[in-house]
N, C-alpha and C positions, 0 to 999 in steps of 0.2 A: 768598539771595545776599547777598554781603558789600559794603557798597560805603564807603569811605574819604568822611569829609567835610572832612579837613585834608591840606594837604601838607606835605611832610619841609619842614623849613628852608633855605637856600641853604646849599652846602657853602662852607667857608672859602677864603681863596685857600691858593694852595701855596707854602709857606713857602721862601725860596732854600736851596740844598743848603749854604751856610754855615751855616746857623745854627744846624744840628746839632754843630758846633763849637766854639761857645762857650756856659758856662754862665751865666745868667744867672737869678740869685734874687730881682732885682727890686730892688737898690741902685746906686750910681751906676758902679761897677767890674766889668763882667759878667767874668770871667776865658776862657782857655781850658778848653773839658771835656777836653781830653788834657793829657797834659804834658808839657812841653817836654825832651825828654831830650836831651843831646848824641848826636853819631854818636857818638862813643868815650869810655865812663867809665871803664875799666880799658882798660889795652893788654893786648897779649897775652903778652906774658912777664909781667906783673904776675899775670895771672889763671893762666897755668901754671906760678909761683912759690905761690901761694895753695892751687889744687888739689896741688899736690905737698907741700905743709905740712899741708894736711890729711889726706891720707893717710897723712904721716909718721904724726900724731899716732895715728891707727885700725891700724897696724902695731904704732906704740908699745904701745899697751895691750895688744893682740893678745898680743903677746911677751912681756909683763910677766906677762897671765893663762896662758899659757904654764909660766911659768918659777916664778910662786908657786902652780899649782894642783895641788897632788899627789896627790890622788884619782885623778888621769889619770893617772899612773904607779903606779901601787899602789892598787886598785880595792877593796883588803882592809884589815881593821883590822890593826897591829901585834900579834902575838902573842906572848907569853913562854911556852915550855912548860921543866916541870920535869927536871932530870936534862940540864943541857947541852944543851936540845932534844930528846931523847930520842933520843940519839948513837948509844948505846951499846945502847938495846932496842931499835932499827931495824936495827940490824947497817950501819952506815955508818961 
C-alpha cells in the first residue's frame, strides 16, 4: 500500500478576471494585452473604394495577359511552306 507523507502546497488565490487584460513584464508601465482598436478605421465606402481598386488592378493584368498571350490563340508554331503554301499541289 501506498501512503503519501507530504501534502500538495496551498493553491494560490484566484487572480481578478482583470488581470488577464493587461500585460505586465514586470516594469513600472504594465500596458494593455489587447489593443486598443477604434470602432471604425476605414469607413465604408473607403474600404469599397479600396476592394474595387483592387480588383481593378487583378482585371487589369488578367486583360493585358489576355491580349499579350498568343500561344492561346495559335496553339501552333508559324509555318512557311514552299510553293505559295502548296496552293497549287493541293488543288486550292
Amino acid at each position: 500500500m501506498l501512503t503519501l507523507t507530504h501534502s500538495l502546497p496551498p493553491l494560490p488565490p484566484q487572480l481578478p478576471e482583470e488581470a488577464e487584460l493587461h500585460w505586465d513584464c514586470g516594469d513600472a508601465y504594465p500596458e494593455p494585452a489587447l489593443d486598443q482598436v477604434p470602432k471604425s478605421i476605414v469607413g465604408v465606402r473607403e474600404a469599397a473604394a479600396m476592394l474595387l481598386a483592387g480588383l481593378g488592378v487583378y482585371v487589369a493584368v488578367y486583360q493585358t495577359a489576355l491580349a499579350v498571350d498568343k500561344p492561346s490563340t495559335q496553339p501552333f508554331a508559324d509555318k512557311t511552306f514552299p510553293f505559295d503554301g502548296l496552293k497549287k499541289e493541293l488543288g486550292r
